[in-house]
N, C-alpha and C positions, 0 to 999 in steps of 0.2 A: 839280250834279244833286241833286235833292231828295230827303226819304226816302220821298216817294210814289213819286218816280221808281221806288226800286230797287226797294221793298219787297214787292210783292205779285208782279210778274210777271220774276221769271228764273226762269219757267216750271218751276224748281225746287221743288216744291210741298211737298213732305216729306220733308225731308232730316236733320232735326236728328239723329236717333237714328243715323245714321253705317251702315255697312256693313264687315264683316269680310270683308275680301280680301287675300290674299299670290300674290302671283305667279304671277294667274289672267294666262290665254292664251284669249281665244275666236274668236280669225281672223284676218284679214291682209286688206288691200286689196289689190287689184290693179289696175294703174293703167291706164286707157284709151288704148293707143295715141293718137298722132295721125291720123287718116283722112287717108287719100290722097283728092284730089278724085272720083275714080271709086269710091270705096269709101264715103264719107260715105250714112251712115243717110238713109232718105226722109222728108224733116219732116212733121209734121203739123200746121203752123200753126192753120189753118179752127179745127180740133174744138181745140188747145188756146187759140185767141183769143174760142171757144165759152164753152170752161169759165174765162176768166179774168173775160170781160163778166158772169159770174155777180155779181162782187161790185161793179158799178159803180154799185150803190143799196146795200148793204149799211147795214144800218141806223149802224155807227161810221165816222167819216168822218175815219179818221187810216192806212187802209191808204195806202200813199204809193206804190209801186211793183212789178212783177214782170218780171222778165227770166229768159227761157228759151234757153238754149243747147244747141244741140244739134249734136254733127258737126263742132265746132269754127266754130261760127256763129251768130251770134240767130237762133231762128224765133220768136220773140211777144216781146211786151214791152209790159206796158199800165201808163200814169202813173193814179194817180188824184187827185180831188178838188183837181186844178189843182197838182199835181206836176208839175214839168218834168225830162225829161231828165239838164240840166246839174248839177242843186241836190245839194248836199251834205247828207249824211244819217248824224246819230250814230248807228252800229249797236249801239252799247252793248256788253254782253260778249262779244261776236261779234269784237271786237275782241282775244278771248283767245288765240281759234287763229290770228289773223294774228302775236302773240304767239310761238304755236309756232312758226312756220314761220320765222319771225327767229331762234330758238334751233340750228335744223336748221342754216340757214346759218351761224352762227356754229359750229355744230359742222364743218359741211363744211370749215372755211376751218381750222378748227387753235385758235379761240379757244378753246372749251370742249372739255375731252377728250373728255366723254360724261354721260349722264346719271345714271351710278352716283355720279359725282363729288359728294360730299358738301356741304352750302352753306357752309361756315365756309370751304373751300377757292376757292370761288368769291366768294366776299362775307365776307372774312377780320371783317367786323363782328360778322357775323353766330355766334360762334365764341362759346361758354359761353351760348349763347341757347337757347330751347328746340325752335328750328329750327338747332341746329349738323351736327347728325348727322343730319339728315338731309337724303337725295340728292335730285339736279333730278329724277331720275324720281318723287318725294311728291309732289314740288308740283307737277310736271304732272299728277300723273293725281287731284290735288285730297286727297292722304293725308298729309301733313306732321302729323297730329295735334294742330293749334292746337285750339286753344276759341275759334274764327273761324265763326259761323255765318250767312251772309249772310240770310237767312230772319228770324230770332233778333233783335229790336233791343236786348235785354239782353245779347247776346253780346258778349263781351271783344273780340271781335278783327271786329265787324261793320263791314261797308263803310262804313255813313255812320259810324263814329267814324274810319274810318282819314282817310275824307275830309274830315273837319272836323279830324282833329291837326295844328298850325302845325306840327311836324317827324313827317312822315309815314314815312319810313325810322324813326327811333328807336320812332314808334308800332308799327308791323311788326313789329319785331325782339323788342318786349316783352310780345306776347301769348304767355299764358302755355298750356302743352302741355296739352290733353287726354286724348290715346295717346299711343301710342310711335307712330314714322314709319313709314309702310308697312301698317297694322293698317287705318284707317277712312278711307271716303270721304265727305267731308263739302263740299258746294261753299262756297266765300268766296272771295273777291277780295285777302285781303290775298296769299295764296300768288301768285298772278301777277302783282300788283305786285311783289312782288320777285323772280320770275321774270327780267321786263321789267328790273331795276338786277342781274341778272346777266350780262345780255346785253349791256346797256348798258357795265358792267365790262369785258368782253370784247373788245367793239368797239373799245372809247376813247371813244367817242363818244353823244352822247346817241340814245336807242330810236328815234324819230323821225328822226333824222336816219338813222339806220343803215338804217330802211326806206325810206327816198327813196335810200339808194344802192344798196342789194342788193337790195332787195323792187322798188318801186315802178316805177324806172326800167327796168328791163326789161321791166316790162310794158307801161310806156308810160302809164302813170298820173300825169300831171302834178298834177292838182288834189285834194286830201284835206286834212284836218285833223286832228291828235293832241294832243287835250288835254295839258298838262303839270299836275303838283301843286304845292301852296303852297312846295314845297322845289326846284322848276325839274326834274322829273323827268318823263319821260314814263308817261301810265297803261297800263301793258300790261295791264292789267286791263281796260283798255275806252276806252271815249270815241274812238275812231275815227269819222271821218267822212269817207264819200265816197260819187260816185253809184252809181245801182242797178246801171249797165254795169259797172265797175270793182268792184264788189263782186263782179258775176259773175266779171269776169276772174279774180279770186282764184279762185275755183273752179276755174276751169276750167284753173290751175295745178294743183290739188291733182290733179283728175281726168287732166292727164297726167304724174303722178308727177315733180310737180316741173318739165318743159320748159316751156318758151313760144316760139314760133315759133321752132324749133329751137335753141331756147338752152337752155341747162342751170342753172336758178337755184336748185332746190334739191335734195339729190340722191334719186332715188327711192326710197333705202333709207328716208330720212327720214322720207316721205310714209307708207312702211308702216309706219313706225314707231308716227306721230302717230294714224294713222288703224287702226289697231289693238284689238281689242276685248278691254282691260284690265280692266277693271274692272268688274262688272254692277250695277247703279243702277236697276232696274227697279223696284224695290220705294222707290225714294229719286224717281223721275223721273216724271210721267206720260208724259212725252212721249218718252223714250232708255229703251234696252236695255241700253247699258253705256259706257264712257269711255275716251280714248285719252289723249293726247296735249293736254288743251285744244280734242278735237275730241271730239263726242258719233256713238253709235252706234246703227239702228232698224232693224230687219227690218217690210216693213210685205205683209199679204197684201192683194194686188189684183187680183182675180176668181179667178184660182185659180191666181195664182203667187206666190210670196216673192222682194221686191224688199229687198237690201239697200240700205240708204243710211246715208253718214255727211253729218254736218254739222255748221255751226258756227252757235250760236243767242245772241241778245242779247234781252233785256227787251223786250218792248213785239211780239212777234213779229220783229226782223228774224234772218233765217234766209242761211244759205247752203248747199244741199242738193245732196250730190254722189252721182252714180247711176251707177257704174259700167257695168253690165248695160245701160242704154238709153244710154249714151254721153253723160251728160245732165248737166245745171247749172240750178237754179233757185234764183234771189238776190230773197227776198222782202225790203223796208224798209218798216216801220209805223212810227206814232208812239203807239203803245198803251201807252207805257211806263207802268208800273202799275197795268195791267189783263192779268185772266189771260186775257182773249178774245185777245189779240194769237198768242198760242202757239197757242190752236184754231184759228184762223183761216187761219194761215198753214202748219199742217199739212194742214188740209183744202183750201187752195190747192194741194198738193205730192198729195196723194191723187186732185183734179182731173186735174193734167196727167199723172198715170200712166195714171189712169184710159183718159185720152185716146188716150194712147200702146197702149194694153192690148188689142186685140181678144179675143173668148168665147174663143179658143183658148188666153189666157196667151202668145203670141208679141209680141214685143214689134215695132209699126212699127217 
């Protein structure tokens, strides 16, 4: 990936100067049942396949896809600019929160005890580093205190140098602290990277692989791709790719607290866990309200109600937008990767289909 790729659009617009937070609590997901066929919401295709046709001249011709789910089912789904269906699609750091939700399982199953647990404990390398001491809950909610600033291309611990080091673990391990752990939130990629070789630790087995058994397969997701790094390590920082449908599906895991056709794949407590409003970033994010788990958080008003949504977002706009409240999933794929239009675009895509959904009264179809 190049440093155009990363550098201007992880929609992360102004983050350097960090954010003081200790063990803020601002809510709890709660997870959308699965609908009984007699209870499943009434779609509204037409008015959302209205507001999707909106972008099908848009003046940048790299939006790639939109799938909306609703009720436990597509109702819209429009390819653009000769995007097909099948085609695999880098979501880029959106590839963080599937990240999480591999951590969840491995905590489900007895591999990691919990996310107090310290890193030297889980990645014994890791132990007289300046990420010793501190716990998988830093570095999911992006607070490990490196001098890692994805933003920054002078930063110590910035994405394209971790991705250009021929030993990308020893590079990780030797950016050197900023804060103490748990004080600022500053978004980088190297913290999920080694996220992703904790889990991988955990498993036995490499990240990749441990999603095609635990994650993947249940869902029924045969076809994806996961980058690996110069040292045969998968990037749980990102570089995932797969199609628009199966991106939704993820979603629409998260929205029923972890089931998928009545199977149990990760457990619900998880899902509140990840999707949780830790950390506030408003003043760090244009586009999020606050940070969970590797998952982002936005209250958005739409005529004259407050819709919460969480979601998982990569470079370039690709998005996975989960809507509790209208029962909903929308899995945006761009290829705007470094460009900050990709993130407007694909929010005003998700402000569309509410819109849609929204009658004057704030009652949701």
């Amino acid at each position: 990936m190049s440093r155009v790729a990363r550098s201007s659009a992880r929609f992360r617009s102004t983050i350097r100067g960090g954010l003081l937070v200790v063990g803020l609590c601002l809510g709890c997901h709660r997870a959308a049942p699965a609908p009984a066929p007699s209870q499943q919401p009434a779609p509204a295709p037409a008015a959302i396949e209205r507001a999707l046709a909106a972008w099908d001249h848009d003046e940048h011709r790299d939006l790639r896809a939109v799938v909306v789910r609703r009720g436990g089912q597509i109702i819209a789904e429009r390819y653009f600019d000769g995007e097909r269906a099948d085609e695999l699609h880098d979501v880029r750091s959106a590839g963080k929160s599937i990240t999480s939700l591999l951590v969840g399982i491995a905590i489900d199953r007895g591999a990691i005890a919990g996310t107090a647990v310290r890193l030297s404990a889980l990645l014994p390398t890791a132990a007289g580093t300046a990420l010793g001491e501190a716990s998988l809950d830093d570095l999911l909610t992006m607070r490990a205190g490196l001098a890692a600033d994805d933003q920054d291309e002078a930063s110590p611990g910035n994405e394209d140098r971790l991705d250009a080091a021929a030993d990308p673990v020893a590079f990780a391990l030797a950016v050197p602290a900023r804060w103490r752990p748990g004080e600022h939130y500053l978004y980088n990629s190297v913290t999920a990277y080694l996220v992703g070789l904790v889990v991988e630790r955990a498993a036995g087995q490499p990240l990749d692989e441990f999603a095609a058994q635990a994650l993947f397969a249940p869902l029924g997701i045969a076809r994806w791709r996961w980058q690996r790094d110069a040292a045969g390590h998968t990037k749980g920082q990102g570089n995932l790719s797969l199609t628009a449908r199966d991106f939704a599906q993820l979603g629409e895991l998260v929205l029923r607290g972890g089931s998928s056709g009545g199977r149990r794949v990760v457990s619900e407590h998880w899902i509140r866990e990840s999707l949780e409003r830790r950390v506030r970033i408003e003043d760090a994010d244009p586009y999020a309200d606050a940070y969970g788990y590797f998952w982002y958080a936005r209250t958005h008003r739409v005529g004259n109600r407050d819709i919460a949504v969480s979601f998982a977002s990569g470079n370039g706009g690709n998005k996975i937008y989960v809507v509790p409240s209208y029962d909903l999933v929308v899995a945006i794929t761009s290829s705007a990767y470094g460009r900050g239009y990709g993130q407007r675009r694909s929010q005003a895509i998700l402000l569309a289909v509410l819109a849609a959904l929204t009658p004057p009264d704030g009652a949701a179809l």
